[in-house]
Each structure stands twice: as structure tokens, then as C-alpha cells.
ROSE-32699 format. One record per atom (N, C-alpha, C): residue in three letters; x, y, z. Coordinates in steps of 0.001 Angstrom, whole numbers, plus 500000, padded with zeros to 6 digits. Atoms other than C-alpha are relative to their C-alpha. Last residue first. Layout:
BEGIN
ALAXYZ ...
REM end
This chain:
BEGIN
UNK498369499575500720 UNK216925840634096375 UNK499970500129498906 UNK500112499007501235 UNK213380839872097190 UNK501044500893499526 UNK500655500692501220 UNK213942836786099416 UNK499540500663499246 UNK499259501281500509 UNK216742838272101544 UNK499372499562498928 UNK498977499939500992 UNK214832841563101656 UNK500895499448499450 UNK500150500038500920 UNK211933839432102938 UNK501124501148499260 UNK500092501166501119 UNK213652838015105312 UNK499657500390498855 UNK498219500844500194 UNK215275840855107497 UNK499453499103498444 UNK499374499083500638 UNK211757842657107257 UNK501101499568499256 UNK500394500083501319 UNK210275839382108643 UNK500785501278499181 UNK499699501121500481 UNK212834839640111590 UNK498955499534498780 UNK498471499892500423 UNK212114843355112157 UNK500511498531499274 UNK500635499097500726 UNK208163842591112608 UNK501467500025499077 UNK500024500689500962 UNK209059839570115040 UNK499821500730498482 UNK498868500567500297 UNK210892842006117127 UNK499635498222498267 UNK498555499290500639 UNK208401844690117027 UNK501205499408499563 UNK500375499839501309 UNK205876841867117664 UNK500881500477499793 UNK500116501065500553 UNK207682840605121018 UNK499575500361498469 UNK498268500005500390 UNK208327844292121996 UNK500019498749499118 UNK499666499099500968 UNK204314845052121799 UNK501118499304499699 UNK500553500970501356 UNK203750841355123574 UNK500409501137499259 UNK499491501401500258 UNK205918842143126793 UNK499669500191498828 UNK498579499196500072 UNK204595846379127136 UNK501131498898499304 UNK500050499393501112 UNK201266844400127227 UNK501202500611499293 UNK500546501101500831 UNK201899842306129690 UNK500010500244498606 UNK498426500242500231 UNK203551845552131734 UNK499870498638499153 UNK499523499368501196 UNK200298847217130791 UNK501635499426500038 UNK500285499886501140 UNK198073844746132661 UNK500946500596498545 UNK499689501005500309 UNK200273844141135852 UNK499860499901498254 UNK498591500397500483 UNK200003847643136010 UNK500103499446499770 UNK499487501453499058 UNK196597848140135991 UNK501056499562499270 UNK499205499921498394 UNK195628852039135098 UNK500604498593500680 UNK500603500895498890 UNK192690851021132608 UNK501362500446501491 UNK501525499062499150 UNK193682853983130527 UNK499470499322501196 UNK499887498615499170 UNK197348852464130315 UNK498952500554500653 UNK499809500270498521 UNK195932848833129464 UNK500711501398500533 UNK501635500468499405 UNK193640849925126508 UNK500712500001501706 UNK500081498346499752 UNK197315851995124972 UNK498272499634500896 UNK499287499408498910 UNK198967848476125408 UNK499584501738500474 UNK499595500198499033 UNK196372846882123398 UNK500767500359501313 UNK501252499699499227 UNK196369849399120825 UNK499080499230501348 UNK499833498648499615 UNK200139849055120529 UNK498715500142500458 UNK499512500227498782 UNK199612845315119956 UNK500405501258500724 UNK500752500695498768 UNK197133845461117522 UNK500326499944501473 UNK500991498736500154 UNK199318847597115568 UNK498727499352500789 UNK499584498479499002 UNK202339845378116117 UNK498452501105500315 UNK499882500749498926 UNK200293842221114871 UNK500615501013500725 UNK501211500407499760 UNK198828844060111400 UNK499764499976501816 UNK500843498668500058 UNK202587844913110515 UNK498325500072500882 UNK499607499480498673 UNK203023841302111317 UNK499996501506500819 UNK500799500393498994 UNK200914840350108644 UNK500666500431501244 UNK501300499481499641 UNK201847842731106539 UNK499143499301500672 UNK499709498925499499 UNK205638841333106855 UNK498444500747500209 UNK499489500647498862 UNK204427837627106208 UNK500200501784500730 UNK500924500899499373 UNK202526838310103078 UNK500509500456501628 UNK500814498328499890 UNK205517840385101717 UNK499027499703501042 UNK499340498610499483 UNK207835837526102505 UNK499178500753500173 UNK500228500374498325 UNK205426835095100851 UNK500316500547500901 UNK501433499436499283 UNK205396837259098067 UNK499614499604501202 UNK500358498327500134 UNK209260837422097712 UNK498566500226500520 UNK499505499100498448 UNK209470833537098541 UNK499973501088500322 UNK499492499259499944 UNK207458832140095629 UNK500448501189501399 UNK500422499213499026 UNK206345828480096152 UNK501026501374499716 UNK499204499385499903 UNK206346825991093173 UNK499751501128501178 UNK501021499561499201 UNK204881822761091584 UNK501497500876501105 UNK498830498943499229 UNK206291822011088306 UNK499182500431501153 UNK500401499242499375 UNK203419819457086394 UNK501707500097501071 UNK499626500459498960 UNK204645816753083707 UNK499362501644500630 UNK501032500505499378 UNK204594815883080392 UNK499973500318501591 UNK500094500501498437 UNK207815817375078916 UNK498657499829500280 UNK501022499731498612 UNK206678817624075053 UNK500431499570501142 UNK500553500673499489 UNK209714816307072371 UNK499287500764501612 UNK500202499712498244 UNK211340818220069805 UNK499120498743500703 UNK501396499435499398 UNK213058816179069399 UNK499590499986498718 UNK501023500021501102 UNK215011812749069891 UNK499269501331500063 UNK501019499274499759 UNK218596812304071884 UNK499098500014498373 UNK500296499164500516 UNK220963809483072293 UNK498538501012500220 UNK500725500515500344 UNK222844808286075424 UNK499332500165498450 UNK500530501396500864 UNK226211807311075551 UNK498673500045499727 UNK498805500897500718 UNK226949809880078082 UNK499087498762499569 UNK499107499158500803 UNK223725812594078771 UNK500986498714499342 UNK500417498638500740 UNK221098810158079931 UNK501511500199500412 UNK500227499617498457 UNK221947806614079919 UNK499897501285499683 UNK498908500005498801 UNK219652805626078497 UNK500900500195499139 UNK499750501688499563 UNK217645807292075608 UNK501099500302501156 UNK498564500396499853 UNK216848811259075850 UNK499536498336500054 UNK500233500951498915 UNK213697813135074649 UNK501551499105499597 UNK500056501195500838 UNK213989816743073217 UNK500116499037500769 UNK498462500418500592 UNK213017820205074260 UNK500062499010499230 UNK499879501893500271 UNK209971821995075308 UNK501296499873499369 UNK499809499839501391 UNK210008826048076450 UNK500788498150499933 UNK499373501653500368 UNK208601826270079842 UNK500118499913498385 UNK499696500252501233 UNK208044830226081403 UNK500410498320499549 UNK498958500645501138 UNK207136830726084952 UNK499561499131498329 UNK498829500507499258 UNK205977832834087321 UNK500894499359499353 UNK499676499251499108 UNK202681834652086100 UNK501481500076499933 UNK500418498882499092 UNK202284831716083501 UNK500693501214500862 UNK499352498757499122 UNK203576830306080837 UNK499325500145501197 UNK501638499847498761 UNK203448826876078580 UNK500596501070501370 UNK499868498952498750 UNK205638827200075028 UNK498795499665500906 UNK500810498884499346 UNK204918824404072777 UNK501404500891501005 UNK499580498730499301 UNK207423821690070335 UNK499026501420500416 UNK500371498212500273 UNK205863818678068953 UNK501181500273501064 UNK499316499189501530 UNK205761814673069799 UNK499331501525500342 UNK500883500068501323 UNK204414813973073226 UNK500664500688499149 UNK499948498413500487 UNK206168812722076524 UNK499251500024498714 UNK500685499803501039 UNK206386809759078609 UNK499828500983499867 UNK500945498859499785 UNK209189808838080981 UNK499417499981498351 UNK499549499076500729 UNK210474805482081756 UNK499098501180499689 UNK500532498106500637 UNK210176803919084216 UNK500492500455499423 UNK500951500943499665 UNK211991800102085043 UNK499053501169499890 UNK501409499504499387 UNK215028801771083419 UNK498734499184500479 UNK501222500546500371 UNK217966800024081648 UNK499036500259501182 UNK499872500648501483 UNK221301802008081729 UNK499009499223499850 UNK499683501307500611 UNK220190803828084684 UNK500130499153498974 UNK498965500201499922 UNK218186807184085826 UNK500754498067499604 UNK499310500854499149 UNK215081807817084994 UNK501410499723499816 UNK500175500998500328 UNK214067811229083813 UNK500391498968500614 UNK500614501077498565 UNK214163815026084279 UNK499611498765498867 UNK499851501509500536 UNK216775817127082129 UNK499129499176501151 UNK500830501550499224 UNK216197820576082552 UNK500285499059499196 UNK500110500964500472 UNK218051824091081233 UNK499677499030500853 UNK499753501252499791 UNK217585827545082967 UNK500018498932499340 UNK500286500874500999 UNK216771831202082529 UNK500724498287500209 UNK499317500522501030 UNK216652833951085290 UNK499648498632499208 UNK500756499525500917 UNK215354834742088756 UNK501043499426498751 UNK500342498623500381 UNK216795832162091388 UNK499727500819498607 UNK499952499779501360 UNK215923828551091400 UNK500062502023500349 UNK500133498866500512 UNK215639826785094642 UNK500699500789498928 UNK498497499584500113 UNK215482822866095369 UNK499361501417499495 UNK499717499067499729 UNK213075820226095847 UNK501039500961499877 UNK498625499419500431 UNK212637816822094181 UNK500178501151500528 UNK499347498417498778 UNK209389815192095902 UNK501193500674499728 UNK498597500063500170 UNK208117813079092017 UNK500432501301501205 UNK499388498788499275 UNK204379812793092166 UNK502022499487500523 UNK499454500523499018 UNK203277810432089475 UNK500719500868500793 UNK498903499282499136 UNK200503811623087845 UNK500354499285500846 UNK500431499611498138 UNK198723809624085328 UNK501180500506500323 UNK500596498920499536 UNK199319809730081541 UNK498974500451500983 UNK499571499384500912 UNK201435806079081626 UNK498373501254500058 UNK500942500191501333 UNK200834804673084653 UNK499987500999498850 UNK501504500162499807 UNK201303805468088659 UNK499469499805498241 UNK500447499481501322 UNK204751804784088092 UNK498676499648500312 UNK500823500638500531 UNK206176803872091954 UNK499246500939499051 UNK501889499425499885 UNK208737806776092708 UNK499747498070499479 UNK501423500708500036 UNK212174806491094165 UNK498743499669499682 UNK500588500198499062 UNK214579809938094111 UNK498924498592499591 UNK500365500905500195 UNK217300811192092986 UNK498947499702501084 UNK500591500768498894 UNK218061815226093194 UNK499458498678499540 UNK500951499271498951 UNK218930818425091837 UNK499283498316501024 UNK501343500870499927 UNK221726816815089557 UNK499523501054501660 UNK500180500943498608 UNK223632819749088519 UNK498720499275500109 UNK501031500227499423 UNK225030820354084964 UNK499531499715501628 UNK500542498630499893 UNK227955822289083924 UNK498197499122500390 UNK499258498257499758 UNK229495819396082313 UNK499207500644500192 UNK500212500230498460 UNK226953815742082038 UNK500367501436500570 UNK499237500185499386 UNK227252816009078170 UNK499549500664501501 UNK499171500976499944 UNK225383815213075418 UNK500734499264500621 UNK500448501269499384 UNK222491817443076461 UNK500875498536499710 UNK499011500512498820 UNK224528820454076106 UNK498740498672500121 UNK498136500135500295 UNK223663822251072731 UNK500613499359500977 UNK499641500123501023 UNK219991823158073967 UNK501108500184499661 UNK500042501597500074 UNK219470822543077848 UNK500816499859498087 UNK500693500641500891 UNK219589826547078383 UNK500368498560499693 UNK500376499585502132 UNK220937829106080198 UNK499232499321499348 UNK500278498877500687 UNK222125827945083657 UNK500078500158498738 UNK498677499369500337 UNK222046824183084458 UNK499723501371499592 UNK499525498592500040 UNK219766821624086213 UNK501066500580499036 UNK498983499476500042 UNK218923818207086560 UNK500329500784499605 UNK500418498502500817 UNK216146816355087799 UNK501462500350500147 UNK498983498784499492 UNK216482812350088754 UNK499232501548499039 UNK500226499079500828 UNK214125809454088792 UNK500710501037500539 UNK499667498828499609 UNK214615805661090333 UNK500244501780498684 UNK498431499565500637 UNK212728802936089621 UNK500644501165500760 UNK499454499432499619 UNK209489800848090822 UNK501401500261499586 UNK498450500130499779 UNK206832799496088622 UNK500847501019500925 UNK499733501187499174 UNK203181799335089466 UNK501639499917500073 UNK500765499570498582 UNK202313801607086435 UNK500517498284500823 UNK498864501150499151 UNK205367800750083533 UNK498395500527501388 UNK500747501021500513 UNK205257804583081808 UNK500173498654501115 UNK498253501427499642 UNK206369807128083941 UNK498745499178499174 UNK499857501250501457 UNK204357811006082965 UNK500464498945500088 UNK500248500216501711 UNK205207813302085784 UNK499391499146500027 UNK500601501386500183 UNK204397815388089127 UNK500347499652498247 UNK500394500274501431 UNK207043817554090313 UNK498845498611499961 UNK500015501223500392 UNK207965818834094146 UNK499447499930498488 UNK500336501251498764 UNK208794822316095883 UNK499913498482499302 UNK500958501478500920 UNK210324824074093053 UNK499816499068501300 UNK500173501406498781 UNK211173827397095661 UNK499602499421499025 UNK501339500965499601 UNK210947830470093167 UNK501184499004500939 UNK500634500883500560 UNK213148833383092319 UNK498879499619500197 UNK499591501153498770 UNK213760836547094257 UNK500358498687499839 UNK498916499271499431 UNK212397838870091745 UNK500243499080501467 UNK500483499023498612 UNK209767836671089962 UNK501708500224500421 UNK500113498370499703 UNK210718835604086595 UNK499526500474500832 UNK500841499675498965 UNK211865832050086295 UNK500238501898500115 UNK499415498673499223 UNK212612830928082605 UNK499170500203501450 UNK500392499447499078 UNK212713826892082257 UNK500385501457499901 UNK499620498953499407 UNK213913825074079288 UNK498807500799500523 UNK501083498309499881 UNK212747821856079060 UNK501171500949500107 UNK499495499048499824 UNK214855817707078478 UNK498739501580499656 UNK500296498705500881 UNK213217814792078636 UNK500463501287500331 UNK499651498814499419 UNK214379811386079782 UNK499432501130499154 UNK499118499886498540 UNK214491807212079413 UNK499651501439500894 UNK498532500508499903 UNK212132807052076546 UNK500180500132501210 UNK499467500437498721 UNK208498807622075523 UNK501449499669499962 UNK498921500537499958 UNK205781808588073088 UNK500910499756500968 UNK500028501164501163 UNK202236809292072425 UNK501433499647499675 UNK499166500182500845 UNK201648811349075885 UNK499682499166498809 UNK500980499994501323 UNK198514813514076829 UNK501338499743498904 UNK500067501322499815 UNK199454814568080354 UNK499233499130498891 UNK500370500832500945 UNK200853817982078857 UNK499594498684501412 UNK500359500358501538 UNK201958821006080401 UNK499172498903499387 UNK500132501605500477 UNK201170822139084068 UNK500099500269498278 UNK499984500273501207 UNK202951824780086267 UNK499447498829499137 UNK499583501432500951 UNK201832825106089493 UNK499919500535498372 UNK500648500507501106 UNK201396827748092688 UNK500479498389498891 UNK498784501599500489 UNK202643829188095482 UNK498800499791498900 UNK499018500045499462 UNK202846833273096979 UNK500186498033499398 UNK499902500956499896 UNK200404834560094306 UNK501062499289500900 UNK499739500285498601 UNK200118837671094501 UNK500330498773500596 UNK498512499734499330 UNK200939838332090921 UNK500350500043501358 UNK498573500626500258 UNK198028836013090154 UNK501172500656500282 UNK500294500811498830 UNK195294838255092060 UNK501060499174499987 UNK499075499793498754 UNK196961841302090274 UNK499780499000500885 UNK498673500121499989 UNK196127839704087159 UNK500413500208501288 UNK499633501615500514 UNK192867838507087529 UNK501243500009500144 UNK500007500772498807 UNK192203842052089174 UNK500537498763500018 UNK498825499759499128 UNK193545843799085833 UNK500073499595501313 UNK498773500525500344 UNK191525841726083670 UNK500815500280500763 UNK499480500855499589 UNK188684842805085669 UNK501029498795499471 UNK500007500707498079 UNK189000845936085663 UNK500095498414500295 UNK498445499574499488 UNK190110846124081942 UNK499852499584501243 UNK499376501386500312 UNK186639844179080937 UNK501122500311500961 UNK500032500478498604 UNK184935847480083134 UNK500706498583499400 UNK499427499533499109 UNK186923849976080720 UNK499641498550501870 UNK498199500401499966 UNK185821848059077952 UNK500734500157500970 UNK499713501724499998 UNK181946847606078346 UNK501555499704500285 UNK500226500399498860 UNK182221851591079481 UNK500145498119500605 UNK498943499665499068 UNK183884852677076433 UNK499777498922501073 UNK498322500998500136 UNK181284850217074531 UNK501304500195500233 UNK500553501268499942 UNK178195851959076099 UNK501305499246499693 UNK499646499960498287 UNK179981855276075233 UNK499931498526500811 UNK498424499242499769 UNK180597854863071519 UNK499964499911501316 UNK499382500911499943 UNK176558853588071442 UNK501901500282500267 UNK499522500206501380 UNK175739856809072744 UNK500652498778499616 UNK498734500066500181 UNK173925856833076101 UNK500333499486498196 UNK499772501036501126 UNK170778857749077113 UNK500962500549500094 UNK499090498898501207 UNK169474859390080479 UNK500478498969499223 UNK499084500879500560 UNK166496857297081742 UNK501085500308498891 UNK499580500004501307 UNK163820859506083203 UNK501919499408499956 UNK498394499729500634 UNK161782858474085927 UNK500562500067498321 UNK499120501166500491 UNK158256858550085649 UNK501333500271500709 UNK499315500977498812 UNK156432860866088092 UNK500923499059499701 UNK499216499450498845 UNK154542862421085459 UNK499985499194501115 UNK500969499797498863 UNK153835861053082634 UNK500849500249501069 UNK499407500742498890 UNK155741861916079492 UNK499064500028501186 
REM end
């Protein structure tokens, strides 16, 4: 050996491929924790129809502790240029065995769209909140003869993430549920777009956390300085945080119930 080298301790293959594994884990487990922070996000299945009717029925599980917020949907409308009207509709448990009938369902909401074209997105604003648990869907156009209709793709998938679970169903003729009939399975086409209130909550409380503690060390700058005006300013903005601090607290045990 010459002197001065460095020497280059060896490793046992066995170790070498601990070490490959242990650093995959890291960053599997960052990937993940970056997604369970997630305060909004999207679900997407399919834009990659080869069939079509009035309606399609999903089951939805939501698993964050609090639920979710479904802020708006983009689907599938065949017909581009045409204007109709499109509903979503709800029910606890599951879509399968009840799509015949209207019972125990709620409509979440009608709404207007121009069909940007059969597997383009047409953004559909439907809103409404979903606490934790399992769900049945029916989204489609509404009316005994449609000017949109929705497109979907033969088969039956699962599509998951983080937040939420989508388990495919079957596609509805007008009118949906009475009189209409149903076809599966049949692919929902369509993107779920969603905001989770628990993390946002959390978010919101460590930021204010952040805003008291700024604001104490502020008020402890204007004591040393001795100027009253200064620390009674200060004495203002502490209480102001403390109070906005308490009022995120409030919320997010509302939205992580």
C-alpha cells in the first residue's frame, strides 16, 4: 500500500443490499408521508371511453378522519358543443342493488355544462362534503332524452389513492333510476377533485402556532426597548394571535372528529 492512500473499508455484499433497502424505505416512506399531508388533491380514472349512455354509477370509499370536501368533477360528455344538464348523486354503502330506484339517494347537485367532447374534460362545479366511510354514485345527465351523454369504458377496475378508494359500476339509460335500464360493469371516466379538512386544519393551527411565537418575541423586543407605546402594540397583536390560535384549534377538532 502506498502511503498516504486512503483506505476504503469494504462491505459485504448482504450489507450493500441492507443499505440499498433501508435507503428505498426512506424514500418510500417520505412519498408517503408527503401524500398523507396532503390537504387537496384528485382522483383520476379513465379518459379512454368506448361506450356511452345517459349515466354511470361508482362506489366511493373516503378514508381520511374527518372526510373530504368534493370540490368539483371533471367528466367524459359525448356531443362537444352541446349543452345539457348533469347531476351527482349520493347514498351510504354502496350503488350496487339500488340503482333502480331513486330511495335513499341524494341528488348532490344539477348543474349546466357545455361537452367539451367525447374523452376531453368537461369540468362539472358539483360540491358537497363526504364524511369518512363508504358511498354509492350515480353521475350523469339528467332527462328523458339527453343532449350529453356520458362516456365510459367496458370492464370493471379499482383506482386509489391516499384519500380515496373508486370501485366501477354500471352504465344507466334515461331516465336514470325509474324506467331506466342498467349495463355493467362499466368504467366512470371522469376526475374527483377534493380538499381534506383535517389536514388543512392541522396546516392552519401550525401556522398560527408559528404567529403566537413570533408574537411573544415581539412583545419581549418591545419590553427591553422600554417604549410603551411599543409594547402596548405588541401586547394588541400577541392577544389577536392567541385568539386566532384558539379559533383554529376550535376548527380543526370539528374537521378531525
Amino acid at each position: 500500500m502506498q502511503q498516504g492512500s486512503a483506505i476504503t473499508p469494504r462491505r459485504a455484499p448482504w450489507m450493500l443490499g441492507l443499505l440499498a433497502a433501508l435507503a428505498l424505505a426512506g424514500l418510500v416512506f417520505a412519498g408517503v408521508h408527503a401524500q398523507a399531508k396532503r390537504a387537496s388533491g384528485s382522483l383520476t380514472t379513465l379518459f379512454d371511453s368506448n361506450n356511452g349512455n345517459a349515466g354511470v354509477s361508482f362506489d366511493l370509499a373516503v378514508l381520511p378522519r374527518g372526510g373530504v370536501d368534493v370540490k368539483r368533477f371533471d367528466l367524459n360528455l359525448e356531443n362537444a358543443g352541446d349543452t345539457g344538464p348533469v347531476q351527482v348523486w349520493t347514498r351510504p354503502g354502496t350503488a350496487v342493488g339500488f340503482e333502480g330506484d331513486s330511495s335513499g339517494w341524494t341528488l348532490r347537485g344539477t348543474v349546466q355544462v357545455t361537452s367539451q367532447g367525447t374523452d376531453n374534460r368537461t369540468p362539472v362545479p358539483i360540491s358537497f362534503h363526504l364524511e369518512r366511510g363508504n358511498y354509492g354514485f350515480v353521475v350523469g345527465a339528467s332527462g328523458p332524452d339527453p343532449d350529453v351523454g356520458t362516456e365510459y369504458t367496458n370492464g370493471s377496475d379499482t383506482f386509489e389513492n391516499d384519500v380515496l378508494r373508486l370501485t366501477t359500476g354500471v352504465g344507466f339509460s334515461t331516465p336514470l333510476f325509474e324506467g331506466g335500464t342498467t349495463s355493467g360493469g362499466r368504467i366512470f371516466n371522469g376526475t374527483i377533485y377534493y380538499r381534506v379538512p383535517c389536514v388543512s386544519a392541522k396546516k392552519k393551527v401550525k401556522k398560527a402556532k408559528k404567529a403566537v411565537k413570533k408574537a411573544k418575541q415581539k412583545l419581549a423586543n418591545a419590553v427591553d426597548s422600554g417604549d410603551a407605546e411599543a409594547i402596548a402594540k405588541a401586547e394588541q397583536k400577541l392577544e389577536n394571535k392567541q385568539k386566532n390560535l384558539k379559533q383554529a384549534k376550535r376548527k380543526k377538532k370539528k374537521a378531525c372528529r
